[in-house]
DSSP file (Angstrom, degrees, kcal/mol; ACC not computed):
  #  RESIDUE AA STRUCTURE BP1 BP2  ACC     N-H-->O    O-->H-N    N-H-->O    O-->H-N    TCO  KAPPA ALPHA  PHI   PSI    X-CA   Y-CA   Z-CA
    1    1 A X              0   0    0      0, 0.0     2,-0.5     0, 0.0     0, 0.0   0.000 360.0 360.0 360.0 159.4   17.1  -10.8  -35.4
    2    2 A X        -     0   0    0      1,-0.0     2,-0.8     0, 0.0     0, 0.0  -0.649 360.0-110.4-124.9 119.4   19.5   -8.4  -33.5
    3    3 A X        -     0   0    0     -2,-0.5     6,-0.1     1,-0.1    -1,-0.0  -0.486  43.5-109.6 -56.2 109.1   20.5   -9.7  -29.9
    4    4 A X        -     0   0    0     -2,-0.8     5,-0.2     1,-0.1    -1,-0.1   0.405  35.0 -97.1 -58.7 171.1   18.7   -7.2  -27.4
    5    5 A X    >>  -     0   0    0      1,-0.1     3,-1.8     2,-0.1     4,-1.7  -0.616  48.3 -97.0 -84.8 140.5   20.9   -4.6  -25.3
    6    6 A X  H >> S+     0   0    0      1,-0.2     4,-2.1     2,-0.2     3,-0.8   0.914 126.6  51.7 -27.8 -63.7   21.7   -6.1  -21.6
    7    7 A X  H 3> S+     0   0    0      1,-0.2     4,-1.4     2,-0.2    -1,-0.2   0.679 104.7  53.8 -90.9  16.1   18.9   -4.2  -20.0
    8    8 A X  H <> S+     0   0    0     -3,-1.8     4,-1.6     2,-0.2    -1,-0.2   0.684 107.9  58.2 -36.7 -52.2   16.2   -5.5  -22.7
    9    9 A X  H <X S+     0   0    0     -4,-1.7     4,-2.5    -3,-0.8     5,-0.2   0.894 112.3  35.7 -51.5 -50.6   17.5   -9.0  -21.6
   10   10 A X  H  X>S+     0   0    0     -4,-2.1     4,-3.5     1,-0.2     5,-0.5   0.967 113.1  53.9 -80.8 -32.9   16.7   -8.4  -18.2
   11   11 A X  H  X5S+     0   0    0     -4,-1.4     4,-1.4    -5,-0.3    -1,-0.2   0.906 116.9  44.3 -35.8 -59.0   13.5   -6.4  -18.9
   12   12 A X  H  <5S+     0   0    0     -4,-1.6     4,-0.4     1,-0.3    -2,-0.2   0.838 117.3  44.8 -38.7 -63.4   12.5   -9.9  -21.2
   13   13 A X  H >X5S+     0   0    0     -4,-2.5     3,-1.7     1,-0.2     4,-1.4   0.907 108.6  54.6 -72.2 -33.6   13.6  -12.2  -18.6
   14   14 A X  H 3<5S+     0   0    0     -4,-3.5     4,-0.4     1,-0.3    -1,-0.2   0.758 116.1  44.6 -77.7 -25.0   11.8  -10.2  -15.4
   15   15 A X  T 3<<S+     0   0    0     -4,-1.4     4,-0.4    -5,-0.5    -1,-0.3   0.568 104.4  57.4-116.0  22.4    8.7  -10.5  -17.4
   16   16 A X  T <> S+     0   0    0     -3,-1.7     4,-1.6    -4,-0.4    -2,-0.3   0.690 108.9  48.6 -89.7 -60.1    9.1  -14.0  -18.3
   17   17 A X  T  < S+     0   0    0     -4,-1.4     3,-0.4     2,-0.2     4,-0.4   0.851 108.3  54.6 -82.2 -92.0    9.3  -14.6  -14.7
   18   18 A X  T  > S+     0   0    0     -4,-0.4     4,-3.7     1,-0.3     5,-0.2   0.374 106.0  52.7  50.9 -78.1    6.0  -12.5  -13.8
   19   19 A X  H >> S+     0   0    0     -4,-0.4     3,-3.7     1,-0.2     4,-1.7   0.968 107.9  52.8 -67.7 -68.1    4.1  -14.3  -16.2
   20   20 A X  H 3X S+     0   0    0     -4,-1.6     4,-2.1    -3,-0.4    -1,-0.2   0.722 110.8  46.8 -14.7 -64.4    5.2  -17.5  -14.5
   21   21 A X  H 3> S+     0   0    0     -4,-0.4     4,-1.4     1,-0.3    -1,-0.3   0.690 105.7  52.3 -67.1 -15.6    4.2  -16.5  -11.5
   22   22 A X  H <X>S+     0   0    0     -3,-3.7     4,-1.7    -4,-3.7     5,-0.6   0.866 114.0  51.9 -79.9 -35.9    1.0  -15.3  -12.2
   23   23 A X  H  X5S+     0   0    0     -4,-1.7     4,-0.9     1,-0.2    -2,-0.2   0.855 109.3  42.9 -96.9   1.9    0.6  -18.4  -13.7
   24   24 A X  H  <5S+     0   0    0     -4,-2.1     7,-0.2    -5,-0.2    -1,-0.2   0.678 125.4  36.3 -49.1 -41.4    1.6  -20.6  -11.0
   25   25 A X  H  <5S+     0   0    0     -4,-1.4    -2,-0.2    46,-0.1    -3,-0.1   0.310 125.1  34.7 -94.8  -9.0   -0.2  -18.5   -8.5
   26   26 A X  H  <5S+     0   0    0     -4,-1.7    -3,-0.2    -5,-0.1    -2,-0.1   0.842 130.6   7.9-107.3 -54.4   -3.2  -17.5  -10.4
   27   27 A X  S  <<S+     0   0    0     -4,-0.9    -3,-0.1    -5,-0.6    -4,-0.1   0.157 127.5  56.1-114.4  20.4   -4.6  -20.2  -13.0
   28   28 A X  S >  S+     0   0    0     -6,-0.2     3,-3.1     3,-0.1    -4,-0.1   0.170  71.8 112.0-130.4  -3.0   -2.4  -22.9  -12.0
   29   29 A X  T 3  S+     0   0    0      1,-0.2    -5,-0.1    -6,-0.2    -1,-0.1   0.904  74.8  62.6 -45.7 -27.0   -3.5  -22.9   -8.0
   30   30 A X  T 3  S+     0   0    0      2,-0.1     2,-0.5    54,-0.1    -1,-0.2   0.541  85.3  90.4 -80.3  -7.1   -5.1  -26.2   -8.4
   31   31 A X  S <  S-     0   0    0     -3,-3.1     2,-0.1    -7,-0.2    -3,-0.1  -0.931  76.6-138.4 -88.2 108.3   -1.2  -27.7   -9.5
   32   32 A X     >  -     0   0    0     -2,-0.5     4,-2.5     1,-0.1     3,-0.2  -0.377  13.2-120.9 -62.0 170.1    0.5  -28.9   -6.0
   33   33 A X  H  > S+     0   0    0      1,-0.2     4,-1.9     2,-0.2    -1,-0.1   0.614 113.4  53.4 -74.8  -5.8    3.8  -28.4   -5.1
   34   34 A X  H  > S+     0   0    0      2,-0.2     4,-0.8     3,-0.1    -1,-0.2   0.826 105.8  50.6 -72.5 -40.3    4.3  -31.9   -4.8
   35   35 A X  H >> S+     0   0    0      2,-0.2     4,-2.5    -3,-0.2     3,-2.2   0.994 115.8  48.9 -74.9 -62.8    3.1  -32.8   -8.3
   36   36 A X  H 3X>S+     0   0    0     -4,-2.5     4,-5.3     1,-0.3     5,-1.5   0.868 111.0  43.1 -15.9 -82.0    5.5  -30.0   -9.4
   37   37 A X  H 3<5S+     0   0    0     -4,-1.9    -1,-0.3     3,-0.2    -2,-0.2   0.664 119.0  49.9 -62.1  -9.8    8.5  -31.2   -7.4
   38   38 A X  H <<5S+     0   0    0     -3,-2.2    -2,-0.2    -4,-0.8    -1,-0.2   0.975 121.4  37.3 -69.2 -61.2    7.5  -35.1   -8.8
   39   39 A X  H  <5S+     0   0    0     -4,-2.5    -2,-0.2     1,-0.2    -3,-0.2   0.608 131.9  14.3 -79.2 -20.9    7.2  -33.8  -12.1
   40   40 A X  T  <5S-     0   0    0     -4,-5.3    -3,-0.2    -5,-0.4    -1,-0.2   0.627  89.5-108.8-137.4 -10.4    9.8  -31.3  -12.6
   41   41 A X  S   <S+     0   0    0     -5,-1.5     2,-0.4     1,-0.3    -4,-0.2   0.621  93.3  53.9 113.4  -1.6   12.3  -31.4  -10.2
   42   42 A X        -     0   0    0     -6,-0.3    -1,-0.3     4,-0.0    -2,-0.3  -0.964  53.5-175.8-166.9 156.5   11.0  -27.6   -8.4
   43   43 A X     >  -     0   0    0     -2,-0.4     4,-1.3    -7,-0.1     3,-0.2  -0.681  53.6 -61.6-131.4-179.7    8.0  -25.9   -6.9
   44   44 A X  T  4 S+     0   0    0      1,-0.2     4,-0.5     2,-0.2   -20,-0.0   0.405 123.9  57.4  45.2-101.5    6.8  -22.9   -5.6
   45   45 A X  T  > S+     0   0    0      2,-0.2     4,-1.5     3,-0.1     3,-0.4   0.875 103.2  53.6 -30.4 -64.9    9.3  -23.0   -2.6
   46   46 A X  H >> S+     0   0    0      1,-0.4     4,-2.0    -3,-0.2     3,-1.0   0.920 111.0  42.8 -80.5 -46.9   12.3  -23.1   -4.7
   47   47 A X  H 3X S+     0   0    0     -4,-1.3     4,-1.0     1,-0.2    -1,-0.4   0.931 117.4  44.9 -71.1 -28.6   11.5  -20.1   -6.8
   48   48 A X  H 3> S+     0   0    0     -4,-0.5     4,-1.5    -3,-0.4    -1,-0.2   0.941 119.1  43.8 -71.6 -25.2   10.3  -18.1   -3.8
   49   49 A X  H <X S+     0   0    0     -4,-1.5     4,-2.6    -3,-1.0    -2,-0.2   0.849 117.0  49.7 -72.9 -37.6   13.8  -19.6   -1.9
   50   50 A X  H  X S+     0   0    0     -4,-2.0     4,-0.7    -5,-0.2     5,-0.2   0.650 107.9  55.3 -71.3 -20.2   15.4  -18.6   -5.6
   51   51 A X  H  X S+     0   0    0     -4,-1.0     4,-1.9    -5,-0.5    -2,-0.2   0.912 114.1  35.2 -80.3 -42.6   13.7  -15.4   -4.9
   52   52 A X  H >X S+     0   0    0     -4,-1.5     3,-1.4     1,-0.2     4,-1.0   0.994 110.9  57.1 -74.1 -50.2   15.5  -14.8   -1.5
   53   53 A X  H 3X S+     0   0    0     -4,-2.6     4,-0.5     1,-0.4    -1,-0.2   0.422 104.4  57.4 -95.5 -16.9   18.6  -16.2   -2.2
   54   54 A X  H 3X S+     0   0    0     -4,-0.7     4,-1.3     2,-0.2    -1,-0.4   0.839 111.4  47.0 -89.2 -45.1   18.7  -13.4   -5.4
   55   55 A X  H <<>S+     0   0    0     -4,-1.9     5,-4.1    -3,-1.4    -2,-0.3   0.761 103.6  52.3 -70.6 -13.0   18.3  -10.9   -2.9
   56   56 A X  H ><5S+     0   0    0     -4,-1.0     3,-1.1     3,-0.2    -1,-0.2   0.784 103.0  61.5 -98.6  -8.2   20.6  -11.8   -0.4
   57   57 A X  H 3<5S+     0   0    0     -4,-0.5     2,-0.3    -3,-0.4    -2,-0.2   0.806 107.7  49.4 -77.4 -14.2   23.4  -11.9   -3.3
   58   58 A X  T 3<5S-     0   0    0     -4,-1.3    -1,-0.3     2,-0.2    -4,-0.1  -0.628 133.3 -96.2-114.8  77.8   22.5   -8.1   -3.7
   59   59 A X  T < 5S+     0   0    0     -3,-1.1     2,-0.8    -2,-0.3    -3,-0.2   0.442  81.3 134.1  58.4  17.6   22.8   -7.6   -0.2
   60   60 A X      < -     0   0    0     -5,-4.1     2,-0.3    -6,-0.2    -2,-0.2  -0.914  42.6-150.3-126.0 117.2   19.2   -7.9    1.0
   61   61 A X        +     0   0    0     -2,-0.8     2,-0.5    -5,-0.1    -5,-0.1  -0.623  31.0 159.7 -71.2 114.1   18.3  -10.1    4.2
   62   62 A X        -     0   0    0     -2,-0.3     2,-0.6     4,-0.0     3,-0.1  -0.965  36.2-119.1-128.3 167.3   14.7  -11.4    3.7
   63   63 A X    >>  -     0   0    0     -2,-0.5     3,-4.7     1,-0.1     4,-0.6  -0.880  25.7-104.7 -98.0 130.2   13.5  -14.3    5.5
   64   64 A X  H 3> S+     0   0    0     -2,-0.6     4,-3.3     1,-0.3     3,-0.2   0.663 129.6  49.0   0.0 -76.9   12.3  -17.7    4.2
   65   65 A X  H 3> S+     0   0    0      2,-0.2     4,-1.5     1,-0.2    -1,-0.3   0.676 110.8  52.3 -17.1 -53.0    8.7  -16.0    5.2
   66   66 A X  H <> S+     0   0    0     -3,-4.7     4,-2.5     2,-0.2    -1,-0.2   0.951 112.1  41.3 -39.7 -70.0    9.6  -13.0    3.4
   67   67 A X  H  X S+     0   0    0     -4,-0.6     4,-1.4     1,-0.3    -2,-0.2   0.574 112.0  53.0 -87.5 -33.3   10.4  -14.5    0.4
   68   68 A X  H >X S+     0   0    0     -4,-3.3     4,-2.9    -5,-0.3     3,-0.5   0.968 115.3  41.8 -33.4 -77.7    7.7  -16.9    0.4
   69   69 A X  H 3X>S+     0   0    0     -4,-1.5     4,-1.9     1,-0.2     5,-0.6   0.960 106.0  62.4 -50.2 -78.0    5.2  -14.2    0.8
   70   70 A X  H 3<5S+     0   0    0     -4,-2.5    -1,-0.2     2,-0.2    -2,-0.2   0.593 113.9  34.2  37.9 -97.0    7.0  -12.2   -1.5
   71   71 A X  H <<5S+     0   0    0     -4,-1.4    -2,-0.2    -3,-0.5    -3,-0.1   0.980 120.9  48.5 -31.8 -90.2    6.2  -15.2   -4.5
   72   72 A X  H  <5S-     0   0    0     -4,-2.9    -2,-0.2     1,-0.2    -3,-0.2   0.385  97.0-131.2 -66.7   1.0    3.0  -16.1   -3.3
   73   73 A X  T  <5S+     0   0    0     -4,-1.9     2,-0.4    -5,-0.2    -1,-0.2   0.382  86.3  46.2  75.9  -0.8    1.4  -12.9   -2.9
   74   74 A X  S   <S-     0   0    0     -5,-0.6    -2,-0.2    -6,-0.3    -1,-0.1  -0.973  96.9 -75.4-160.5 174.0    0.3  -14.2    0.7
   75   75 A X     >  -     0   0    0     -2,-0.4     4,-1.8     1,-0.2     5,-0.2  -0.200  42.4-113.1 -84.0 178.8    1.6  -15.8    3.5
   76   76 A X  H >> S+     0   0    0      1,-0.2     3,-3.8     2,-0.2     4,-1.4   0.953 118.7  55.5 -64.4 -68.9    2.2  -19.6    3.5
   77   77 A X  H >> S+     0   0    0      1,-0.3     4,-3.7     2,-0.2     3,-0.5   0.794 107.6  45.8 -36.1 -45.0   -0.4  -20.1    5.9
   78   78 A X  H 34 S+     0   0    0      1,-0.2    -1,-0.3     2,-0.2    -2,-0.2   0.798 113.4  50.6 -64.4 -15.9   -3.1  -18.3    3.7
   79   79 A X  H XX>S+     0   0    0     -3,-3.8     4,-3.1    -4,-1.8     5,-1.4   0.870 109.3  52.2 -76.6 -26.4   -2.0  -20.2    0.6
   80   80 A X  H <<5S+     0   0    0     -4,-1.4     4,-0.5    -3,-0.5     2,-0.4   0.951 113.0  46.8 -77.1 -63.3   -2.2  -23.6    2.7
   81   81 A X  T 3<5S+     0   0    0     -4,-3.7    -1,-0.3    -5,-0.4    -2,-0.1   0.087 119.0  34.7 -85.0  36.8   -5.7  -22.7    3.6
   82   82 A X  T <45S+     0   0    0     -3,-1.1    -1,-0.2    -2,-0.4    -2,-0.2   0.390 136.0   8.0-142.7 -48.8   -7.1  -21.7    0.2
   83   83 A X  T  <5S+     0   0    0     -4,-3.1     2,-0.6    -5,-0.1    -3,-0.3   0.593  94.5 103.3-144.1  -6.1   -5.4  -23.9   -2.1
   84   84 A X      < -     0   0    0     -5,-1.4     2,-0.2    -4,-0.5    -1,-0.1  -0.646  40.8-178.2 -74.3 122.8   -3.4  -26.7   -0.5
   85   85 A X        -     0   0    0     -2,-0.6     3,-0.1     1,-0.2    -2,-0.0  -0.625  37.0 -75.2-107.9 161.8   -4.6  -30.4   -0.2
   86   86 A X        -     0   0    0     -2,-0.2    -1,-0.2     1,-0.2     0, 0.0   0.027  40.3-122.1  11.0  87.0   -3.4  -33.6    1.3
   87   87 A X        -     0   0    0      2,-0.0     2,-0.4     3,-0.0    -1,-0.2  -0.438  31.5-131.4 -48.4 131.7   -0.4  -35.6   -0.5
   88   88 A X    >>  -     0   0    0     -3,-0.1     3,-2.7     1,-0.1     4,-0.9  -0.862  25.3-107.1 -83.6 138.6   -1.8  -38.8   -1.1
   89   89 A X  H 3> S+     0   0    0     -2,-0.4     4,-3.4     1,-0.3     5,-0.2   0.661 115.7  60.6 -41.0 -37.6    0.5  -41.2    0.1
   90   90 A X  H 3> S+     0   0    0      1,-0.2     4,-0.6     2,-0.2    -1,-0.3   0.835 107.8  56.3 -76.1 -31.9    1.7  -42.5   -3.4
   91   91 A X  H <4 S+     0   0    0     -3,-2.7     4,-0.3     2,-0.2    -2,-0.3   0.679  98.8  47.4  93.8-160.6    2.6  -39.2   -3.6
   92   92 A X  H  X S+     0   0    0     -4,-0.9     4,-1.8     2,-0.2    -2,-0.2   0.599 111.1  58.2 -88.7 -43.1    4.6  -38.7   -1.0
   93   93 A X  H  X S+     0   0    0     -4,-3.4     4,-0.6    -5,-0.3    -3,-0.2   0.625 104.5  49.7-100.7   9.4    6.5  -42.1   -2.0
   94   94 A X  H  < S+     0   0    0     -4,-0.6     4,-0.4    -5,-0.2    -1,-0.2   0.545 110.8  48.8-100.3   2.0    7.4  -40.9   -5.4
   95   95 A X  H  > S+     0   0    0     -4,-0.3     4,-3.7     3,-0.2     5,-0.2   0.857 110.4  50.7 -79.4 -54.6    8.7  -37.7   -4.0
   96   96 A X  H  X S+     0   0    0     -4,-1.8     4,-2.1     1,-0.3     5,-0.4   0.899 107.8  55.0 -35.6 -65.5   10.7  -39.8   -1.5
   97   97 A X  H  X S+     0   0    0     -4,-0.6     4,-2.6     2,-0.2     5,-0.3   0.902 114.0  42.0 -34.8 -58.9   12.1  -42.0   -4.5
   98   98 A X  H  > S+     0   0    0     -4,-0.4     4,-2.9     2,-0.2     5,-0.4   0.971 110.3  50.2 -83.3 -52.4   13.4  -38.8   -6.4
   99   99 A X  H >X S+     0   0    0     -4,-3.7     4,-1.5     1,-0.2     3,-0.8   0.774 118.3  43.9 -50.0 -68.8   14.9  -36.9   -3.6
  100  100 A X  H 3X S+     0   0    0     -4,-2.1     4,-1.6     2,-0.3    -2,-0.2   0.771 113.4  48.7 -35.3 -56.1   16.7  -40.2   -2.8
  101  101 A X  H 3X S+     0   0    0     -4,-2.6     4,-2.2    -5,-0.4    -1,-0.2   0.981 116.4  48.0 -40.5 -61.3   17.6  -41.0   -6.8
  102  102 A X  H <X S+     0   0    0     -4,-2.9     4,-1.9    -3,-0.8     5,-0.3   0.913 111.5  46.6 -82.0 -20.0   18.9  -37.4   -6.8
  103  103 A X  H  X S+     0   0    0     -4,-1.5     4,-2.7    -5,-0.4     3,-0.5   0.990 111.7  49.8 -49.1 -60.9   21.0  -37.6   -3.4
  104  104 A X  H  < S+     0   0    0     -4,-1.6    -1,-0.2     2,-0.2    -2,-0.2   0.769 112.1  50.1 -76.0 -37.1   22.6  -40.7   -4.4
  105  105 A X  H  < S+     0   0    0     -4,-2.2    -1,-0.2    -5,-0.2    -2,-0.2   0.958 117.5  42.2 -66.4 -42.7   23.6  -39.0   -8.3
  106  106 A X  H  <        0   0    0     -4,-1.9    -2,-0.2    -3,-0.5    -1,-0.2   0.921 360.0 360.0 -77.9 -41.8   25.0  -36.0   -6.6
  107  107 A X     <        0   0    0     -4,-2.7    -1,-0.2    -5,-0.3    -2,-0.1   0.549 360.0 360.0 -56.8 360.0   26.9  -38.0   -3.8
């Protein structure tokens, strides 16, 4: 099979990220962003943060807020009240555990 022409790749990848997000934000609401960041090392956040942080390398200022909304199709607050619960404390201490595991590899 014949390697696709640069802007095929991006077409491919842009809708590769799409579908993600629709399914992160659509049939996946019920996933927190904790169980996420436990399980795979990113949430949410990071792509909407991955989201600004591609725009401000082409020269576009958004804000955290922006970029959030942006992602989530709404504003933090209205995702918080619609479809975030509660960490349960366990948790809360296996996130702790990895951010701390991965500081200490990178330091």
């Amino acid at each position: 099979m014949p390697k696709p022409d640069a802007q095929t790749q991006i077409e491919l990848e842009a809708a590769a990220f799409r579908r993600l997000q629709k399914h992160l934000m659509e049939d996946r609401t019920d996933v927190q962003n904790i169980d996420m960041m436990n399980l795979a090392g990113f949430c949410r956040n990071c792509l909407s943060r991955w989201y600004q942080e591609a725009a401000a390398d082409r020269g576009i200022e958004i804000t955290k807020d922006e970029g959030r909304e942006a992602f989530y199709g709404m504003t933090m607050d209205e995702w918080k009240a619609n479809y975030q619960t509660d960490a349960t404390p366990d948790k809360q201490e296996e996130f702790k555990a990895a951010f701390e595991e991965n500081v200490t590899k990178k330091g």
